[in-house]
DRENFIPA-215974 format. One record per atom (N, C-alpha, C): y, x negated, z. Coordinates in steps of 0.001 Angstrom, whole numbers, plus 500000, padded with zeros to 6 digits. Atoms other than C-alpha are relative to their C-alpha. Last residue first. Example, Ala and Ser with C-alpha at 12.3 -4.5 7.8 and 13.67 -1.06 7.14 Angstrom:
<rs>
498810500820499940 498940486330507140 501090500770500730 498810499110500000 495500487700507800 501200499100500000 
</rs>
This chain:
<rs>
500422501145501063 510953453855508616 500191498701500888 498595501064500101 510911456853511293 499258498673498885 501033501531500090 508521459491510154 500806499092499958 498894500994500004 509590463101510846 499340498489499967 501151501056499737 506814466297510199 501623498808499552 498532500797500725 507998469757509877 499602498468500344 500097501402499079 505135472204509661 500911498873499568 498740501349500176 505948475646508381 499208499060501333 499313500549498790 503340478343508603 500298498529499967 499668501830499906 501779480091505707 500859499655501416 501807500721499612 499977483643505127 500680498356500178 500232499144498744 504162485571505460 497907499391499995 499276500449498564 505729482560503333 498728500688500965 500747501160499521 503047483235500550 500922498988500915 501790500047500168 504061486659500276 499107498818500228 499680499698498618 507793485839499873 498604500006500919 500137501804499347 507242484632496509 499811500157501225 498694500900500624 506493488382495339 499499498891500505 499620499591500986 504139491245497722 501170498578499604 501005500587501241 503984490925500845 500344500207498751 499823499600501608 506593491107503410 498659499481499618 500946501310500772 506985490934507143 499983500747498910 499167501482500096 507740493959509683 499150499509498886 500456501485499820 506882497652509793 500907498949500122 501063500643500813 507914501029508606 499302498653500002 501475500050500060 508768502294511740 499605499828498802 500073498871498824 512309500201511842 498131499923499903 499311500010498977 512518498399508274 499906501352501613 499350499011499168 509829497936506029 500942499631500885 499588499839498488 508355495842503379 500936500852500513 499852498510499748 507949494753499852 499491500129501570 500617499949498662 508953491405498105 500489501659500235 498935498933499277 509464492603494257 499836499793501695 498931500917499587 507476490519491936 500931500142500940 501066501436499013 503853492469491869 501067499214500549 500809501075500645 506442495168490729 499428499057501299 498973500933500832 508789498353492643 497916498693499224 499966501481499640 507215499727495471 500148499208499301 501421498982498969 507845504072494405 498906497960500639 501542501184500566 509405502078491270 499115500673500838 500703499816498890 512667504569491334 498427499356499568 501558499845500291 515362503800488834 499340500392501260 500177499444501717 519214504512488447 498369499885499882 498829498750500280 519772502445491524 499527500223498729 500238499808501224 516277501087493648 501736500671499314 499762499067500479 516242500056497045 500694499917498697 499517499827501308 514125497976498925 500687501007500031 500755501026500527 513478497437502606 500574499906498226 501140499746500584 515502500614503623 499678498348499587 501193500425499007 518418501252506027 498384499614499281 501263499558499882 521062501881502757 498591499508501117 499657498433498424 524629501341503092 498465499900500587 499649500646499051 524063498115501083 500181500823501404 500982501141500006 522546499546498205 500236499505501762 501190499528499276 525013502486498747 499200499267500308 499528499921498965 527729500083498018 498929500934501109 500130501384498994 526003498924495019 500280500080501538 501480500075500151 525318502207493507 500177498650500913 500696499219499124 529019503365494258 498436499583500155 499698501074498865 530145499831492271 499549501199501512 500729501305499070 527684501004490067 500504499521501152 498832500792499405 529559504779489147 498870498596500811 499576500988501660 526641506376486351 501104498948500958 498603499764500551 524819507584489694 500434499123498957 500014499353501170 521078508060491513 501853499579499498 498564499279500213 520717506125494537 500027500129498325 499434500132501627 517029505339495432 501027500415499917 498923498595500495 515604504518498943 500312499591498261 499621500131501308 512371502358500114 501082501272500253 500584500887501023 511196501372503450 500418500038498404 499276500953501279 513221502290506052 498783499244499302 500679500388501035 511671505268508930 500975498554498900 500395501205499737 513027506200511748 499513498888499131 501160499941499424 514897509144509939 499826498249500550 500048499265498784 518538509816509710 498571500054500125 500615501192498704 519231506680507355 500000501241501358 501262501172499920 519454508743504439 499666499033500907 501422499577500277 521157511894505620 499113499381499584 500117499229499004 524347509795507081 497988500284500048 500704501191499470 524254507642503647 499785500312501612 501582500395500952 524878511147501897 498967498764500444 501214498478499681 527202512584504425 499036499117499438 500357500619498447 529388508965503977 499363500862500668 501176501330499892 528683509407500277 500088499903501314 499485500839500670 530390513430499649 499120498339500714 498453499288500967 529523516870499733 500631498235499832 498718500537499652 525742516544500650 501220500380499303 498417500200500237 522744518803500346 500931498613500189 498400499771498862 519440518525501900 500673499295499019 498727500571500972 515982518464499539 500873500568501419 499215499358499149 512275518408500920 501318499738499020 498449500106499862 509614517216498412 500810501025500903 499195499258499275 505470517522499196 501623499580499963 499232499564500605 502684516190497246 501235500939500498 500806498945501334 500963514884499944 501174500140498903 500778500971500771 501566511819502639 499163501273499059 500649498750500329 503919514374505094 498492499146499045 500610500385501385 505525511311506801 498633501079499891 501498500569500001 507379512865509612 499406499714498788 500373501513498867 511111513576510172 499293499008499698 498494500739500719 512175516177507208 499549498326500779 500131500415501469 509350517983507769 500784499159499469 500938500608499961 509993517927511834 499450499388498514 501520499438499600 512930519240511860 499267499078499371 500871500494498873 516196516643512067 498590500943500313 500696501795499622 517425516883508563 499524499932500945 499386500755498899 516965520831508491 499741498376500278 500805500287498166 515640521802505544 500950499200500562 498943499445498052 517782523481502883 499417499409500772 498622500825500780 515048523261499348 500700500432501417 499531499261499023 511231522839499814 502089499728499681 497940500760499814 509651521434496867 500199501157500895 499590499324498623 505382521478496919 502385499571499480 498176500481499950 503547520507494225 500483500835500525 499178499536501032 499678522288495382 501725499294499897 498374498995499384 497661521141497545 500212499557498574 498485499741500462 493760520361496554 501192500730500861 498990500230499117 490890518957498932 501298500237499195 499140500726499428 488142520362497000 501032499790500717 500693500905499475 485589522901497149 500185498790499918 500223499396498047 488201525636495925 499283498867500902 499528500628499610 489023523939492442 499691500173502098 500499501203499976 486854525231490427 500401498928500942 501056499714499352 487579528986491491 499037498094500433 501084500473501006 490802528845490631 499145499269500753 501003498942500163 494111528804492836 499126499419498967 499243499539501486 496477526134493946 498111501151499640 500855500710500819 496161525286498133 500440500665498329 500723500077499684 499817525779499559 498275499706499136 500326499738498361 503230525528499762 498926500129499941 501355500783499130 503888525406495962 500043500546501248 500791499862500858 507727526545494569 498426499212501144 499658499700500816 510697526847496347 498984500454498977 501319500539501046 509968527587499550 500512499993499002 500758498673500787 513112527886501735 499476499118498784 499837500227501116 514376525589504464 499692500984499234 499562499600500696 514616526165507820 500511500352498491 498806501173499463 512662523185509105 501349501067499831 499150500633501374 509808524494507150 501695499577500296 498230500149499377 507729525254510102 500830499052499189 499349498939498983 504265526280509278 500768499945500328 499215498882500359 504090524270505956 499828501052500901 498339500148499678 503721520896507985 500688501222499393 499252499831498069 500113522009509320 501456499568499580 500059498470499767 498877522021505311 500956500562501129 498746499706500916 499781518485504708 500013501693500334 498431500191499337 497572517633508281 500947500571498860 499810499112498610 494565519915506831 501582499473500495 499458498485500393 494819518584503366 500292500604501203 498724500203500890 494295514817504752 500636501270499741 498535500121498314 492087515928507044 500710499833499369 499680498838499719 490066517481503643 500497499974501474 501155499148499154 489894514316501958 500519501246500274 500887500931499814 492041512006499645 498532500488500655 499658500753498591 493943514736498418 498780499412500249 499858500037497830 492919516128495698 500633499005500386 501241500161499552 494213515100491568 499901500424501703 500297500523498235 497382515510489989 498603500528500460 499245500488499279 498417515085486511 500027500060501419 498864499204499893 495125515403484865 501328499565500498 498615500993500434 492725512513484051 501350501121499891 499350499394500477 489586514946484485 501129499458499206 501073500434501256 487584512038486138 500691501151498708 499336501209499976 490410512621489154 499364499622498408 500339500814499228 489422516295489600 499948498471499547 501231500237500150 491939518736488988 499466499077500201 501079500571498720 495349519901488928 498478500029499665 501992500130500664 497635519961485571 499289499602501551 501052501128500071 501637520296486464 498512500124500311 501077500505501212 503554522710484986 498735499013499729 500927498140500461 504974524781488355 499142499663498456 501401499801498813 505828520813489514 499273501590499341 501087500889500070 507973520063486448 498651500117501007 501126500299501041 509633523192486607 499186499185499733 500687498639499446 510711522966490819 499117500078498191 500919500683498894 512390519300489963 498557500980499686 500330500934500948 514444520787486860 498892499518500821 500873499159501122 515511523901488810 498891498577499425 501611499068498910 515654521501492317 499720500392498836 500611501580499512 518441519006489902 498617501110500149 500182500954500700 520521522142488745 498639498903499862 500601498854500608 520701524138491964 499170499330498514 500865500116499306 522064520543493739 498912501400499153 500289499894500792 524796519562491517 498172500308500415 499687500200501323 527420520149492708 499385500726499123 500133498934499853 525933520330496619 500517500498498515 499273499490500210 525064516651496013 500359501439499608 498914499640501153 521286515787496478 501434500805500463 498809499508499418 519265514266499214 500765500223498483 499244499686501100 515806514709497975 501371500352500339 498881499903499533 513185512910500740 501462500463499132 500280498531499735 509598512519499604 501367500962500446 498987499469499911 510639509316498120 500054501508499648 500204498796500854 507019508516497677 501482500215499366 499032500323500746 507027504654499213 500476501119498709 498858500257499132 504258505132501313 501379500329499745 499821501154500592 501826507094498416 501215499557501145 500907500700498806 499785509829499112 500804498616499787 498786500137498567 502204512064497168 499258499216500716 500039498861499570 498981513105494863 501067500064501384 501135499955498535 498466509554493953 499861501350501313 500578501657500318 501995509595491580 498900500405501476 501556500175500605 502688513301492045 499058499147499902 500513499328498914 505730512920494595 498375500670499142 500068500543498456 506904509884492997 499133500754500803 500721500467500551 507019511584489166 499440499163501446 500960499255500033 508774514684490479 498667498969499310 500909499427498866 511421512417491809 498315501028500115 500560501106498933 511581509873489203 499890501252501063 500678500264500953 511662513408485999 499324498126501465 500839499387500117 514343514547488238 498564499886499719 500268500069498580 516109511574488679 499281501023499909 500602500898499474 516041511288484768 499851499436501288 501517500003500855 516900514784483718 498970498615500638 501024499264499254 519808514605486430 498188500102499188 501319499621500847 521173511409485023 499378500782500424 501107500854500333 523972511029487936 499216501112498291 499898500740501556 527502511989488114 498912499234499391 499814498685501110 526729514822490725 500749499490498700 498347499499499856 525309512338492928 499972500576498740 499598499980501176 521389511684493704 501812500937500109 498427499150499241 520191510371497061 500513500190498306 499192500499501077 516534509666496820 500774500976500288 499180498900500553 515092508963500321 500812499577498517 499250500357500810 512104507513501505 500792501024499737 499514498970500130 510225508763504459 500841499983499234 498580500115500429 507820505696505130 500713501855499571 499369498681500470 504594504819506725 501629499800500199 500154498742499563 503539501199507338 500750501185499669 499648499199500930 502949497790506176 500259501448500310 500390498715499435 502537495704509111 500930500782498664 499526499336501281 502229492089508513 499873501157500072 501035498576500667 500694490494511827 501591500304499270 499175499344500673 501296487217513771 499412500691499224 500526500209501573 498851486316516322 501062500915498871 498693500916500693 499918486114519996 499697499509498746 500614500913500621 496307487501521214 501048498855499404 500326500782498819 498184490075523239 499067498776499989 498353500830498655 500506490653520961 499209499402500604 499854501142500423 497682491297517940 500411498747500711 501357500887500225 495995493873519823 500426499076499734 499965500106498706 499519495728520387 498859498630500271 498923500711500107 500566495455516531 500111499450501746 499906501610500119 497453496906515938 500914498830500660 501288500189498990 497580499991518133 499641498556499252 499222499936498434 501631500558516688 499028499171500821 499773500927500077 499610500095513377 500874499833501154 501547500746499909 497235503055513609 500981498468500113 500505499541499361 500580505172514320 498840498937500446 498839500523499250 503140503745511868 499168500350501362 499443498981499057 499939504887509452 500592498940501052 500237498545499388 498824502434507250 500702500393500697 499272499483500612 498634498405505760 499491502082500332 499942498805500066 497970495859507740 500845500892499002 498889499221501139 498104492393507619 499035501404499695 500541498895500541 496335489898510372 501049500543499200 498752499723500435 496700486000511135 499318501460499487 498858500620499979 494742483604512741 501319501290499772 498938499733500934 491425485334513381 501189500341500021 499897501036501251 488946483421515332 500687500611499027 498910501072499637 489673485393518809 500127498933498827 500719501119500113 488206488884517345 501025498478500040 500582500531498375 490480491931518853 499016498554500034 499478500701499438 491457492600515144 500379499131501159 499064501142500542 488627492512513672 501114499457500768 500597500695499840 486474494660516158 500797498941499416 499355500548498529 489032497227516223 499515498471500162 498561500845498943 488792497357513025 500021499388500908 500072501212500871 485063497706512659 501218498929500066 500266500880499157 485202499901515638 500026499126499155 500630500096498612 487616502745515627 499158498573500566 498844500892498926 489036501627512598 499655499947501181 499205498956499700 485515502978510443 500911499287500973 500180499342498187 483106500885508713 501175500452500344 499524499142500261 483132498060505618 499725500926501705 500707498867499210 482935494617505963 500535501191500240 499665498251499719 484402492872503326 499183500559501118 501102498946499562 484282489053502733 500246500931500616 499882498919499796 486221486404500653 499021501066500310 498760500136499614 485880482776501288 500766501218500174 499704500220498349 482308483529502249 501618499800500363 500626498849499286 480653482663498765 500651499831501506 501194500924499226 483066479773496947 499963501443500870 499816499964498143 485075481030494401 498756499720500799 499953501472499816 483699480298491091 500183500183501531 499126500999500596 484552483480489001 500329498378500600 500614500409501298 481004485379490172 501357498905499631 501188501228500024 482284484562493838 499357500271498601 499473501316499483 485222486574493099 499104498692500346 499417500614501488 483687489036491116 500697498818500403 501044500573500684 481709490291494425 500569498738498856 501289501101498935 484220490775496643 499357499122498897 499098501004500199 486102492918494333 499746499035499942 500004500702501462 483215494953494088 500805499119499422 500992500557500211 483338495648497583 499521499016498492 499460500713498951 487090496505497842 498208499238499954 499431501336500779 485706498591494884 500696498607500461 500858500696500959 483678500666497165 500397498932498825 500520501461499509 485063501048500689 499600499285498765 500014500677501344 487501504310499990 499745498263499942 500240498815500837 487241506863502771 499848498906498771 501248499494499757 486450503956505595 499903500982498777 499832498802498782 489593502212504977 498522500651499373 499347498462500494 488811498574503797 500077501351500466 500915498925499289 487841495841506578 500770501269498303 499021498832500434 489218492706504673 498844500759500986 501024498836499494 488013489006506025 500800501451499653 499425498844499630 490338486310504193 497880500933500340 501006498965500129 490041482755504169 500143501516499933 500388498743499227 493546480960503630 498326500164499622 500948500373498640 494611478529501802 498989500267500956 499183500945499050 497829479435500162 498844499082500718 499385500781500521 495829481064497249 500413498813500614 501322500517500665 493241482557499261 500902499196499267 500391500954498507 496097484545501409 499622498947499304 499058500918499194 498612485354498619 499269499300500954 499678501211501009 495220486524496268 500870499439500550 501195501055500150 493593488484499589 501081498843498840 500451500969498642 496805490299500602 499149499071499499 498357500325499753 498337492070496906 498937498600501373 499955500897501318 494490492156495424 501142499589500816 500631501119499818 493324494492498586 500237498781499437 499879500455498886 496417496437498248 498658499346500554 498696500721500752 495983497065494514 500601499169501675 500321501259501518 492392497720494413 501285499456500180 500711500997499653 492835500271497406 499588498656499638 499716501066501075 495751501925496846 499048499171499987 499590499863501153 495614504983498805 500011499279498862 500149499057500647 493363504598501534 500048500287498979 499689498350500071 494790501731503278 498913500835499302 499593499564501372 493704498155503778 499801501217500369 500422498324500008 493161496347506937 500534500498499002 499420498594500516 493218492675506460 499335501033500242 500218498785499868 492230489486508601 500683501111499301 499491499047499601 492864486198507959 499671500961499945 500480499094500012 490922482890508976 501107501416499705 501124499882499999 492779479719508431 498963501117499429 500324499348498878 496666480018509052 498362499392500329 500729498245499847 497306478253506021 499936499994501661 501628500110499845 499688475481505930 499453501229500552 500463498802499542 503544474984504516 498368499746500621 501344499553500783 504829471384504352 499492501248500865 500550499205500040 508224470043505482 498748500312499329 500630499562501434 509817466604505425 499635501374500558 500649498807499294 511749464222507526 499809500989498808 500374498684501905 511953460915506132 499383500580500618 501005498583499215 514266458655509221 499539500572498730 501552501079499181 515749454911509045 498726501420499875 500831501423500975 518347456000506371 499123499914500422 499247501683500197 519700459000507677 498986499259499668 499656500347498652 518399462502508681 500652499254500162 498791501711499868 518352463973505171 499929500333501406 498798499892499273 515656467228505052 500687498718500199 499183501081498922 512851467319502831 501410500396500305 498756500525500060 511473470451501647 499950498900500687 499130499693498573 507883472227501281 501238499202499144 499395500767499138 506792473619498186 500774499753501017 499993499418498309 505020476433495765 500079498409501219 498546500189500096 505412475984492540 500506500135501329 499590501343500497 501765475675491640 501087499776500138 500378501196498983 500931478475493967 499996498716499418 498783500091498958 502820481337492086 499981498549500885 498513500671500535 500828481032488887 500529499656501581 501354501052500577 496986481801490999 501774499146498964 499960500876498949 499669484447492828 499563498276499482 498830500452499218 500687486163489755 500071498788501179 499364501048500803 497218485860487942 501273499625500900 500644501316499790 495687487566491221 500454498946499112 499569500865498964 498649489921491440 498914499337499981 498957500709500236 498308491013488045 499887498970501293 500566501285501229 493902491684487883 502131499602500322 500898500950499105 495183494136490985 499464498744499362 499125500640499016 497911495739488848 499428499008501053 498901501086500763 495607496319485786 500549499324501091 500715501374500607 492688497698488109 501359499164499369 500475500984498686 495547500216489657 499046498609499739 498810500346499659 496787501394486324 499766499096501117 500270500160501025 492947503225485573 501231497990500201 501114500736498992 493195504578488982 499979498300498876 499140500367499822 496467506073486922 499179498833501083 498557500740500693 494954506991484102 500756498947501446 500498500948500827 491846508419486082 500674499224499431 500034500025501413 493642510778488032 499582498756499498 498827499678500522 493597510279491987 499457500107498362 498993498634500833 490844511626493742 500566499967499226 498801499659499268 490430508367495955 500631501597499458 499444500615498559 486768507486496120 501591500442500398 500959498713499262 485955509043492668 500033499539501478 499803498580500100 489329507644491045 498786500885500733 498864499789499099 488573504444492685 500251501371499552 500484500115498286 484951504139491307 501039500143500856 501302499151499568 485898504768488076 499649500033501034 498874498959500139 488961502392487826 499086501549500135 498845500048498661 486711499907488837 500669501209500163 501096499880498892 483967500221485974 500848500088501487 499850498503500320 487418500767483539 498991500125500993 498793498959499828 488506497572484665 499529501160500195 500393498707498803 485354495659485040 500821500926500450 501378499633500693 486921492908482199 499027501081500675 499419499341501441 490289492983483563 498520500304499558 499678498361499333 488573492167487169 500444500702498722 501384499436499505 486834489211485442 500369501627500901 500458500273501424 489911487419483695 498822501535500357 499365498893500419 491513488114487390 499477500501498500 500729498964499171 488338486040489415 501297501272498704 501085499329500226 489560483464486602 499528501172500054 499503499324501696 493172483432486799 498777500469499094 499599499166499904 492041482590490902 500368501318498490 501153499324499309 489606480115490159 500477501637500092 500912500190500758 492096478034487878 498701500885500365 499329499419500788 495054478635490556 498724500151498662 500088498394499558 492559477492493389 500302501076499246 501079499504500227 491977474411491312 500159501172500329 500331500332501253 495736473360490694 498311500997499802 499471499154500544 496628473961494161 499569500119498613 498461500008500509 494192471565494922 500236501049500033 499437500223501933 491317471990496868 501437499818499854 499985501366500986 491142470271500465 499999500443499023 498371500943499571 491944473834502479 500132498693499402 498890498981501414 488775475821500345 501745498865500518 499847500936501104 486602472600502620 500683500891499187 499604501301500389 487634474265505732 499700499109498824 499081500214500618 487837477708504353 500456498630500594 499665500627501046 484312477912504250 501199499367499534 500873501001500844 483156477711507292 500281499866499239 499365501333499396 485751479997509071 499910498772499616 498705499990500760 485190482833506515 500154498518500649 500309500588501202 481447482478507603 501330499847499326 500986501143499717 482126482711511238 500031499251498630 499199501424499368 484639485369510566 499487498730499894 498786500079500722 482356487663508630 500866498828500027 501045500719500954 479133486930510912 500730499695498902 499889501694499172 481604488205514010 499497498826498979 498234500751500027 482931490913511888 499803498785500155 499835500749501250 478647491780511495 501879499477499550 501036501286500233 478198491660515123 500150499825498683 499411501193499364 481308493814515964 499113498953499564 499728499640498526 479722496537514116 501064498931500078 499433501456499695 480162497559510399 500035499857501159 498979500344498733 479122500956509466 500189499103500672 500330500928498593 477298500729506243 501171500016501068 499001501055500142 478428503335503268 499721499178501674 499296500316498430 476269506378502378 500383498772500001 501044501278499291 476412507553499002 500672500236501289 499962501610501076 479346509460496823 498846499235500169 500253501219499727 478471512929499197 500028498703498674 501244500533499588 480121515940498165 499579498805500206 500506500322498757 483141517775499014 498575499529500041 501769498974500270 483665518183495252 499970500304501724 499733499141501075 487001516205493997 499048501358500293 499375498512499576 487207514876497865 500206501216498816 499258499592501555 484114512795497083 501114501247500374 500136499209500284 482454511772500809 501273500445498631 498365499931500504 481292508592501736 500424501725498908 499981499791501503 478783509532503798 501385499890499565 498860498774499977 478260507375507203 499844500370498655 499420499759501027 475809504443508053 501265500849500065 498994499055499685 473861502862510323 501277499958499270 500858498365499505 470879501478509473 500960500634499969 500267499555498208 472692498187508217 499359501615499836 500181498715500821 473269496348504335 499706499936501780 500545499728498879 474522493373504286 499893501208500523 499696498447499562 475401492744500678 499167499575501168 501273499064499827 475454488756500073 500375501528500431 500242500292500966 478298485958499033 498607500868500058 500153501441500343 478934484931502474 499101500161498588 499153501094499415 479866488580503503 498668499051499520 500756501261501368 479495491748501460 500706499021501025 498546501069500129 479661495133503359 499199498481499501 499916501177499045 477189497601501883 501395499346500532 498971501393500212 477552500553499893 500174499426500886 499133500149498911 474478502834499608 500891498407499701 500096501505499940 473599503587495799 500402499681501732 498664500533499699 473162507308495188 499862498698500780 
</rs>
């Protein structure tokens, strides 16, 4: 088994000290994976710093030509990618499969996006030409999640690198290896060695080490409302702006004139997608008391049919990322808020499956909006459902957590779909569909504890840029 390095200035740097990356389809070891100190962040930075003063004199023109490249070259290592994320993340092969595609988009997307990309002039009067122009930060820093790894390394690095930018990534310690291989393909498609570099290793110190380092401009996170509270502190006291992607408790609100087959069919497709590991799940099932028996039957069969197993399988749901992962989803079915089980609650039987991290589709139906299941981001296959009788209950029970990042309103009445839109505490929100973060085009972000700042879309190369306004009397 191959150990997986971190890759900076266009080289694996390989260290004594390690960790196992561990396969949650099996509980067995993938390889061991270099633990990143402070000394190799510092060698990261250093070299990001170096290069991206001459990456700041290309054109837009070239970067876009480098960038449509590095994506030419991720399409082509798809299925080699999509392999290495399904055995790093569990999830089903098809859908790991999905993740390469979306990570090859946002590098074309961005590599397009940055030829159109301009400041403004402003009228002062005759004697005066006042102007605008965006400019990189320099050095930036990412922390990448767990769940998405290909697709949330691709979203940050191609807006940074595009605009300008260097980027240093730390990926999350359970899933370091295609975040490596990313690396790589980027200096095969021209990029210059050093503009993008990974060091891999655990938040405790690799992180920490990043973000506490005084040569990097600008950080973007993506995780727990928890791990990013401890960023968001690091950053302050450095006065460095930070992108904070963070946990969510989405809610779909469906009315008793909606498409139940096809809210059904988005909620039970949300809370499978990546085994529920997903921010933007809409773990949250506020339905109309109507039509509420109805909806759960339809919910509750799709989950009692769905295929578990191990990601290389290509079933419909795959482990959990690890076996903390299973442990915390486990600890929320001791106090079901009052609710009642409908179906799932716990691991799924068969013998093959025991020495992984499987839960089982989970729907809980009655819980109490304010217990704890209802509160906290569960990050498994896990749906709750609460009632309503009419929309000012219904927009009540969707903005009763801390949480805003995505909602969905289910109904054939638009000008109700619009009004919810607007009711709604959430970053996005979806009517008649559910995207679970919508397209490469879609700025995406939180309100409350889901964060600040956007990635994702045009917006994306606001949040790596910083306005300079510049006046020139005639």
């Amino acid at each position: 088994m191959a150990l997986t390095s971190s890759y900076i200035g266009g080289q694996d740097v390989p260290s004594t000290d390690t960790y196992p990356n561990i396969d949650p389809a099996t509980g067995r070891s993938l390889g061991d994976v270099t633990l990143g100190s402070a000394d190799e962040v510092d060698r990261a930075v250093a070299c990001a710093a170096a290069t991206q003063r001459a990456w700041v004199r290309t054109t837009p023109e070239e970067r876009s030509d480098l960038l449509t490249a590095w994506a030419g070259l991720v399409e082509r290592d798809a299925e080699q990618l999509a392999h290495l994320e399904s055995q790093d993340t569990g999830k089903p092969l098809s859908q790991a499969r999905a993740d390469a595609a979306v990570a090859a988009r946002y590098l074309r997307f961005y590599a397009h996006a940055i030829d159109a990309y301009y400041g403004i002039t402003i009228p002062k009067g005759p004697d005066l030409h006042a102007y605008t122009v965006r400019e990189p930060f320099g050095v930036v820093g990412a922390i990448i999640a767990w769940n998405y790894p290909m697709q949330l390394f691709s979203r940050s690095v191609a807006a940074a690198v595009a605009t300008g930018n260097a980027s240093m990534v730390k990926p999350a310690d359970e899933t370091p290896r295609t975040a490596v291989a990313l690396a790589r393909l980027s200096v095969e498609a021209g990029l210059p060695a050093g503009l993008v570099n990974v060091v891999t290793g655990t938040g405790e110190q690799t992180g920490a080490a990043l973000t506490a380092h005084p040569d990097v401009a600008h950080l973007s996170f993506v995780g727990s409302t928890e791990v990013g509270s401890v960023i968001a502190h690091a950053a302050a006291a450095r006065v460095v702006p930070t992108v904070l992607e963070l946990g969510g408790k989405s809610a779909q609100v469906v009315f008793a004139d909606a498409d139940l087959a096809a809210a059904a069919e988005a909620v039970a497709r949300g809370a499978l997608q990546n085994g529920g590991q997903t921010c933007s799940a809409g773990s949250r099932l506020i339905v109309h008391t109507s039509v509420q028996d109805q909806l759960l039957d339809l919910v509750a069969e799709r989950f009692r049919t769905t295929s578990i197993g191990p990601g290389a399988e290509d079933l419909d749901l795959g482990p959990l990322v690890s076996s903390t992962q299973l442990a915390r989803v486990e600890g929320f079915m001791d106090d079901l808020a009052g609710g009642e089980l409908v179906t799932g609650g716990g691991r799924p039987s068969g013998e093959h499956l025991r020495a992984g991290s499987y839960f089982e589709p989970t729907l809980i139906r009655g819980v109490d909006s304010q217990g704890r299941i209802a509160q906290e981001e569960i990050f498994g296959p896990v749906v709750t459902s609460m009632a309503f009788e009419d929309e000012e209950e219904a927009v009540a029970l969707a903005n009763a957590t801390a949480y805003g990042l995505l909602g969905a309103v289910w109904t054939r009445d638009l000008s109700r779909g619009h009004r919810m839109a607007g009711a709604l505490r959430a970053g996005q929100v979806f009517v008649n569909n559910y995207g679970a973060g919508g397209g490469v085009e879609l700025p995406f972000g939180g309100w409350g504890r889901s964060g600040y700042g956007r990635e994702k879309g045009f917006e994306a190369l606001n949040s790596f840029t910083q306005t300079k306004t510049v006046v020139v009397k005639l």
